[in-house]
N, C-alpha and C positions, 0 to 999 in steps of 0.2 A: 103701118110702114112709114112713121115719123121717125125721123132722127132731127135734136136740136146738139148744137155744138155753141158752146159759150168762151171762147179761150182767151178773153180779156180782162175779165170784170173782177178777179182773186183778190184777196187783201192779205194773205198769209205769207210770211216768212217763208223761205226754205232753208233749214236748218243747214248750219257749216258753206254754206253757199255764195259765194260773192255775187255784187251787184252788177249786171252786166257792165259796160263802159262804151263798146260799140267801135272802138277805135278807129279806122278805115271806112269804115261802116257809111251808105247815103240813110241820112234824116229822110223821115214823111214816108207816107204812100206804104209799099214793099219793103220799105227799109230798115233801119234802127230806128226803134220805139221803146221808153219806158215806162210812160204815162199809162193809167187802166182803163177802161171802157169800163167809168161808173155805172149804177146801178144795170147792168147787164148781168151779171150774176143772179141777181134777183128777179130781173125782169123773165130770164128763163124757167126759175123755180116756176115764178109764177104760171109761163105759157104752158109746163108741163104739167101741174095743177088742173089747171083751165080744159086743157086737150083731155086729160082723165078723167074727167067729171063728163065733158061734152059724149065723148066716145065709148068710156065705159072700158076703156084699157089705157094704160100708160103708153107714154112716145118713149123711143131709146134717149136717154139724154148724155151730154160727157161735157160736165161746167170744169171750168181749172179754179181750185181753191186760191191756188199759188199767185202771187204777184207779177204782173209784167216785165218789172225793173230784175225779176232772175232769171227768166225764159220766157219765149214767145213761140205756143204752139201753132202760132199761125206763119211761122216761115220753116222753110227748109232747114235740116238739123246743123247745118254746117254756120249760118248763121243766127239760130234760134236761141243758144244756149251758149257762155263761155268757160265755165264750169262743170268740170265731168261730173260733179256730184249733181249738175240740175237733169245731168242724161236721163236718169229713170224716171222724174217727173215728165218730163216731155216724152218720153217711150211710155210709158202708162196710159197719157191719152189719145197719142194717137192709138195703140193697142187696143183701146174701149173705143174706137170709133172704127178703128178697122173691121173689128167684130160685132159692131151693129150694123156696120152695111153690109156686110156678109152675111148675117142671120137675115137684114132685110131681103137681100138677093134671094137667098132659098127658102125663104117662105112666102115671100109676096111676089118676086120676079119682077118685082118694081119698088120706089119709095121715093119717098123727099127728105132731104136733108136740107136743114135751115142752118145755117152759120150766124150768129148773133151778135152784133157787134155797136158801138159808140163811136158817133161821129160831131167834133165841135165847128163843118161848116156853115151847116145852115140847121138852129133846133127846133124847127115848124118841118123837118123830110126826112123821108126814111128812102133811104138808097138802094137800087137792086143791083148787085153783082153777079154777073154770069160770063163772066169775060164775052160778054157782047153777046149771051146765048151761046156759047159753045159748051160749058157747065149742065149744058138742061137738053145735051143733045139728042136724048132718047127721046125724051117727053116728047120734043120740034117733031122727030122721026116718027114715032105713032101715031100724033094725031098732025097739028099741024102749028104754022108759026103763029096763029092765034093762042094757041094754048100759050105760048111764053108773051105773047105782046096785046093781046088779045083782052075783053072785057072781062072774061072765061077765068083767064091768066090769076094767078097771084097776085099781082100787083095789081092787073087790073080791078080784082075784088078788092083790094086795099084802098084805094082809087072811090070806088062807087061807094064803100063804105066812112068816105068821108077825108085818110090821110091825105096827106099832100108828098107825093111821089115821087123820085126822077129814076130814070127820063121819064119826063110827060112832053109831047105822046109817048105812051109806051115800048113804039116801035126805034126810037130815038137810040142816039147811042152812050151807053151808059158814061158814069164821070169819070173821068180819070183818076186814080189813088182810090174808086172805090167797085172797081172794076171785078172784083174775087180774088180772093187771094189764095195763099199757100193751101189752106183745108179743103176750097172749091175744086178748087183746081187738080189736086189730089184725089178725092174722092167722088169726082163728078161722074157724068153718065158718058161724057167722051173716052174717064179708062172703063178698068175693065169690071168697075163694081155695079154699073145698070142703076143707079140713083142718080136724080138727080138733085141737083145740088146750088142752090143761092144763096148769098151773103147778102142780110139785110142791115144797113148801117142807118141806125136808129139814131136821131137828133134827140137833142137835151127836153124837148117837149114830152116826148113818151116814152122817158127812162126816169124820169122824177121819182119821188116815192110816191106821191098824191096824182099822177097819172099813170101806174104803173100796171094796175089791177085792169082799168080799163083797156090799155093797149092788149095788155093778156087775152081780156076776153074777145079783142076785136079781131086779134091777127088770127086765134082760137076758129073764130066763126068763119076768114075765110080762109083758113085752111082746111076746115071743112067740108067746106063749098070744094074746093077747091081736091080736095081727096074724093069727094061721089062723084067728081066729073071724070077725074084719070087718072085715080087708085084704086077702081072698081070696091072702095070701102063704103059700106053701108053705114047710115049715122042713125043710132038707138032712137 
């Protein structure tokens, strides 16, 4: 019951398509973007690799080939796309993402959904987005607010396994601009799909291509951990 989501990292053209321009539009954070979360595309192949080999079954995964500068499946449609031809790219993934949380729901009645992204504030941290824990509101509700801030926690496993985190402490309140975005927030456990749902904003340390394998296997391992504690998923 993994789902990863990768909606930055594309380097492909869209055919007939023009380039977004953003007019009106606020720069930073939630806003107009056209820059790509390098090596994130890769970094996912990789986690999904990594999680199949660990587990012995594949994670749902939904990467965008597509470039950022023509759509951005990480905001709402009305500011996501300016080109009706980039509609069905960005209708395609959310599509494949709506319908792995929904296979998640009815077979597992739980899951994690990880959002994967690049961030150039600080390239030694990897960032948790949960609009503050409201994205992870099932998980809080079953067990308790250790499981999201906790040692137990995601992050907390990230944490003991060496990354360098924010918020530290854990219970802290996440950054501002990396707080979850449009896919979290959509697909989290507060509506009505029962996944929960974090955005990890990876710094330029563990997106390289020469640290990339490892990041894979680390996040791999606690997510793991991290599924035998509140996925009820057994690890081969």
């Amino acid at each position: 019951p993994i789902i990863l989501s990768a909606p930055h990292g594309g380097k492909l053209d869209v055919p007939a398509v023009d380039v977004r321009k953003g007019e009106g539009l606020a720069t930073g954070g939630s806003g107009f973007v056209v820059s790509r979360d390098t090596g994130t595309e890769e970094l996912t192949q990789q986690v999904a690799a990594a999680i199949e080999k660990k587990f012995g079954k594949k994670p749902y995964f939904v990467i965008a080939r597509s470039h950022r500068k023509y759509l951005d499946p990480n905001r709402p449609p009305e500011i996501a796309y300016e080109d009706a031809d980039a509609k069905p790219v960005y209708d395609a993934y959310h599509s494949a993402l709506r319908d792995s949380c929904r296979e998640v729901q009815q077979k597992f009645h739980k899951g994690l959904l990880l959002d994967i992204h690049g961030q150039g504030t600080a390239r030694d941290t990897v960032f948790r987005g949960t609009q503050n824990g409201k994205t992870v509101t099932l998980l809080r509700e079953r067990f308790d607010e250790t499981a999201h801030v906790g040692e137990a926690s995601l992050f907390g496993r990230l944490k003991t396994h060496g990354w360098k985190v924010h918020p530290d402490p854990l219970d802290g309140s996440e950054q501002s601009g990396f707080r979850g975005g449009y896919i979290v927030q959509t697909y989290g456990s507060h509506q009505g799909f029962g996944i929960d749902a974090i955005q990890l904003e990876f710094g330029a340390d563990y997106r390289v291509k020469d640290t990339r394998e490892k990041t894979a296997t680390t996040l791999t391992n606690a997510i793991a951990e991290y599924a035998s504690s509140f996925l009820d998923v057994t690890i081969p």
